[in-house]
N, C-alpha and C positions, 0 to 999 in steps of 0.2 A: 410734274412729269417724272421727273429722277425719284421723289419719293414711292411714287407708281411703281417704275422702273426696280428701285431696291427692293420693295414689298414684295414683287414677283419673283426676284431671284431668291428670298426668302421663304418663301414659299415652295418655292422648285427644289430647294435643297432639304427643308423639313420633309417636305414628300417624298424626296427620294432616300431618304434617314430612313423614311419608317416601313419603306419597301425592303431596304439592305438585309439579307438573309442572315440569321445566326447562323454558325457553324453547327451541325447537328451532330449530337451526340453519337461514336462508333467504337466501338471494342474489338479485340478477337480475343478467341480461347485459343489457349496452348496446351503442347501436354497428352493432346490426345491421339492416341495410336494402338495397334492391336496388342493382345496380351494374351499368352497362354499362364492358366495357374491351375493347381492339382488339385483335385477333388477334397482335400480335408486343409487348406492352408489358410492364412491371408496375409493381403498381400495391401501395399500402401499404392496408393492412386493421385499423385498431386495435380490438382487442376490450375492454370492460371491463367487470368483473365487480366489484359492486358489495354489500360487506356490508347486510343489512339486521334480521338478529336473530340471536340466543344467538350460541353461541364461536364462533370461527372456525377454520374446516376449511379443508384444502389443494380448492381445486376445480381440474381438468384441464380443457383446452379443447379439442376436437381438429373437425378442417372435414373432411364427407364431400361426396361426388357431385360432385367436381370433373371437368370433362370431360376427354378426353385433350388433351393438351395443356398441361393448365396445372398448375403445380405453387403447393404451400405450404412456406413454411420459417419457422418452425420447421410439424413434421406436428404435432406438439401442444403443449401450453404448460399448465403448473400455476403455480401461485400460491395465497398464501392475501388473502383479498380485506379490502380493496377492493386491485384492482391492473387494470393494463393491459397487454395484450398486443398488439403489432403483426405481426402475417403478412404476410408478403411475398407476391402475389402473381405469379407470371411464367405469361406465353402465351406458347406458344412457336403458333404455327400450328394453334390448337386450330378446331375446325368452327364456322363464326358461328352463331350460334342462344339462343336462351334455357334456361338450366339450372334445378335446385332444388338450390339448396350450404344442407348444413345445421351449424349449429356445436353440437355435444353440450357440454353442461358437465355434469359429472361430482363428487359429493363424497362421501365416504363414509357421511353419514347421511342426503342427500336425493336419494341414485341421479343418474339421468340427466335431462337437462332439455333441448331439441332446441328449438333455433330456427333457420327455415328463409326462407333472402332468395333473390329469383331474380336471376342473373348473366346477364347478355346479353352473347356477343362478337359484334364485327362484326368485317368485313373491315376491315384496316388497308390505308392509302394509303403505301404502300413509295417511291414515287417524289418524294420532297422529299427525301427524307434522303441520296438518291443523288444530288442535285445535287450540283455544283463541276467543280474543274479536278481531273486525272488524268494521271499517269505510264504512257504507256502503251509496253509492250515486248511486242513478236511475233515470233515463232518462226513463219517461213514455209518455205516447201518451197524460193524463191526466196531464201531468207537472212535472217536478223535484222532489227528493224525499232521504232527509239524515236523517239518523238513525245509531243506535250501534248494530251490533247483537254480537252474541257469539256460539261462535260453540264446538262442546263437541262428544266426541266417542259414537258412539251407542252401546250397546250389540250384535246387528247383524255386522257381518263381511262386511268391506268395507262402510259403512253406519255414514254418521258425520250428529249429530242434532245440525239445525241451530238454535236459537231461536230470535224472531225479524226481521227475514229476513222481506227485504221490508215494514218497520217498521208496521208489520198485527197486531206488540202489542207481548207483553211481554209471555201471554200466546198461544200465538204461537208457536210452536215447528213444521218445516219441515224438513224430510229427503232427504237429499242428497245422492244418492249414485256415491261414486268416482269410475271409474277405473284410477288404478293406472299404468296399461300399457300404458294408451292411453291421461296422463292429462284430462282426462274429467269428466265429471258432467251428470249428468242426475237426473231432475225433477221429479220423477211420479206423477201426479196429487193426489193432497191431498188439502182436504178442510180447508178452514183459517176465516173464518166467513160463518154465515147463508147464503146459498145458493150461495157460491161463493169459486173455487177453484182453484189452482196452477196448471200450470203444464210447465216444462221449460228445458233446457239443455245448457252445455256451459261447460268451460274450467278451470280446476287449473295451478297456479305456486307454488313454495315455500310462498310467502308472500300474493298473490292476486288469489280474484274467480271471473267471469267475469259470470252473468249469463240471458241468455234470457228467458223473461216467458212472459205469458201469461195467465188472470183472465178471470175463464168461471163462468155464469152463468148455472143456473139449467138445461136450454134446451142447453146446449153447445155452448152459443154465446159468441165471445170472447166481454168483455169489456174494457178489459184495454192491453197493449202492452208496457213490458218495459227490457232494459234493466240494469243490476245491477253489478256493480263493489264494489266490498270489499275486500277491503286492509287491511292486519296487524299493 
């Protein structure tokens, strides 16, 4: 009988061993919160994923609903946590506006887990970075043509004053206006000597402007046809 007896408490206790729950595995992500960044920047992103109970699993990160425009490097990132992860973010010219970017984490015994920040881009101010002095060489229909201009912020929004452009001389000052969504330039016709004036359009980088123009006369005849690269 007491053999009986210990059998069963052995029994009742193996059973109830194998019923005992493991602690299931739980995480959270940190880090994530809204962010405004400008249309041509990037910007760092550090994600962290943070143990909070049982074993530890590999959990995956990966960022959806980015707009066109911007990219993420790494697109996804695992780790088993606690760990940190930093995404690169780059804009290149993406549409200003507010988005929903969401970051899924991923682990194989607690599926997917989505937390969602909202990203703002604005327009970016492209004309400070295009300040300084410049190497400027053109290719004219009249002949080749090198000079130093310098270029400087205007009071008007979007607007850099060249001075020297296409060596017209020292008291020369022409404005450029940049858009900064589109790398581009635009000329508007502005007068550089007695009865002779500019008008031209073309392209920026970070270091170099590349610009096509064109010298009119009074009655609007072109006389001159050049193009002009200037380099930092």
């Amino acid at each position: 009988m007491k053999k009986l007896l210990f059998f069963l408490v052995v029994l009742f206790v193996v059973a109830y061993s194998c019923k005992k729950k493991t602690t299931p595995f739980t995480f959270n992500v940190n880090n994530i919160a809204d962010m405004t960044i400008s249309s041509d920047t990037t910007v760092y992103f550090p994600v962290q994923v943070v143990l909070l109970t049982g074993a530890q699993e590999t959990v995956t990160l990966a960022i959806s609903g980015l707009p066109t425009g911007v990219t993420a490097v790494p697109s996804t990132a695992s780790g088993i946590p606690t760990f940190t992860t930093t995404f690169t973010l780059t804009c290149n010219h993406a549409i200003p506006g507010t988005y929903k970017i969401t970051v899924t984490a991923t682990s194989p015994s607690g599926g997917a887990k989505k937390y969602d920040f909202n990203m703002t881009v604005v327009q970016s101010n492209c004309v400070p970075r295009m300040t300084g002095s410049y190497s400027g060489t053109d290719a004219c229909t009249s002949g080749p043509y090198t000079y130093t201009a310098t270029a400087t912020s205007s009071s008007t929004s979007g607007v850099l004053i060249v001075n020297n452009f296409g060596s017209f001389g020292t008291s020369s000052n022409l404005n450029f206006t940049l858009h900064c969504g589109t790398d581009s330039i635009t000329v508007p016709k502005q007068n550089v000597w007695a009865n002779t004036w500019v008008r031209g359009h073309g392209s920026f980088t970070s270091n170099t402007m590349t610009v096509r123009y064109a010298l009119i006369d009074s009655l609007g005849t072109v006389t001159d046809s050049c193009t002009a690269v200037l380099t930092k």
